[in-house]
C-alpha positions in Angstrom: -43.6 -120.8 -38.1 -39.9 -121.6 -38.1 -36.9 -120.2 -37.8 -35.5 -118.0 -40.9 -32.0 -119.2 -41.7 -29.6 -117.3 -42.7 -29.2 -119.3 -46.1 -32.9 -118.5 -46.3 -32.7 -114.8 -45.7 -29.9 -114.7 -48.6 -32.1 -116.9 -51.3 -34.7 -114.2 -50.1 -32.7 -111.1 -50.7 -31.4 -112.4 -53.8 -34.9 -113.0 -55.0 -35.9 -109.5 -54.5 -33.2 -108.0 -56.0 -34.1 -109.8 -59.0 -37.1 -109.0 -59.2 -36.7 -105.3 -58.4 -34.1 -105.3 -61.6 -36.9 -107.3 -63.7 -39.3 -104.1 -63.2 -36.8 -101.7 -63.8 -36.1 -100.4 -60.0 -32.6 -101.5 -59.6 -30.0 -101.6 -62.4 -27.9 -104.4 -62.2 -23.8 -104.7 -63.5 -24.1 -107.1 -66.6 -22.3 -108.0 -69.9 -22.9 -108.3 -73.3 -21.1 -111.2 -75.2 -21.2 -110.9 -79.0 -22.1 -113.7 -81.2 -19.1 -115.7 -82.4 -19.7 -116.1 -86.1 -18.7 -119.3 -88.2 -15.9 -118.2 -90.2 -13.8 -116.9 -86.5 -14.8 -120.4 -85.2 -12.8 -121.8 -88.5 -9.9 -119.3 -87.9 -9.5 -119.9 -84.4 -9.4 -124.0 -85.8 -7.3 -123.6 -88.7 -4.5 -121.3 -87.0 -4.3 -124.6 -84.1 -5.2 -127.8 -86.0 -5.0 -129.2 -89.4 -9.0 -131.0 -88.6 -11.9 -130.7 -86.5 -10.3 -134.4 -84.8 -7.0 -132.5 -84.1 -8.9 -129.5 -82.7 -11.1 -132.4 -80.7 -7.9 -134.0 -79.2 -6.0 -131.1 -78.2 -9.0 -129.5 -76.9 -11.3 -132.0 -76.0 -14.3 -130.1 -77.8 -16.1 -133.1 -80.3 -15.2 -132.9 -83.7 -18.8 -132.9 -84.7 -19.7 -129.9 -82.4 -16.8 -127.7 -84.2 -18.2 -128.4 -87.7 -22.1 -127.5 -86.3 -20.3 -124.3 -85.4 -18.2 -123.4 -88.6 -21.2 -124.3 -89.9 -23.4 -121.7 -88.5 -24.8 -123.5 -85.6 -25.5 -121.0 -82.5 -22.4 -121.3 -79.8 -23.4 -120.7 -76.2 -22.0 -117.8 -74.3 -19.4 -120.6 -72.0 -18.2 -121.8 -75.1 -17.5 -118.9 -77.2 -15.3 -117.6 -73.8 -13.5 -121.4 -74.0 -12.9 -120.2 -77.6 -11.9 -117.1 -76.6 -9.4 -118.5 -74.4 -7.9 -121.2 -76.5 -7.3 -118.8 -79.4 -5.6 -116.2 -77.1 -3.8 -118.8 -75.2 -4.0 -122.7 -76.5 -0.6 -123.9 -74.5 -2.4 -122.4 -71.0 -5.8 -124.9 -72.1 -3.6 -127.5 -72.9 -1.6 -127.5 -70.1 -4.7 -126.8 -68.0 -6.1 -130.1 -69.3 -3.3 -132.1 -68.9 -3.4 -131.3 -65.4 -7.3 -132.3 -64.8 -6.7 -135.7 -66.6 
């Protein structure tokens, strides 16, 4: 047998600590993120952008992916927070992807 490494012993732990909080033995810290429905997806747009292709290039989220959502389409947990952010602070995201350009 080899040697454990330490990378090893940390994938190991990690794995039992899961599966101690899977059969109830060890209560991890989580957080519950609501559902963002449709018509906050539409506010959030309309109080930034005239259009979905507005929306698209200040924020670089696809045109056709903002209609699915004000449509009723399920948004993912990153992208209601990127949401989240840009309706709290849009000049911060902007700026943010100026930067990574």
């Amino acid at each position: 047998m080899t040697d454990r490494t330490e990378l090893g012993l940390q994938i190991e732990a990690g794995l039992l600590e899961a599966l101690a909080h899977r059969k109830g033995t060890l209560a991890l810290e989580s957080r519950h993120v609501d559902a963002m429905p449709a018509a906050r997806v539409r506010e959030i747009r309309r109080s930034l952008a005239k259009s979905t292709k507005e929306f698209e290039r200040r924020f670089g989220i696809p045109a056709r992916t903002l209609e699915g959502w004000e449509q009723g389409r399920k948004i993912d947990v990153a992208h209601r927070v990127l949401l989240t952010v840009i309706a709290k602070s849009p000049e911060l995201v902007e700026a943010a992807l100026a930067e990574a350009s």
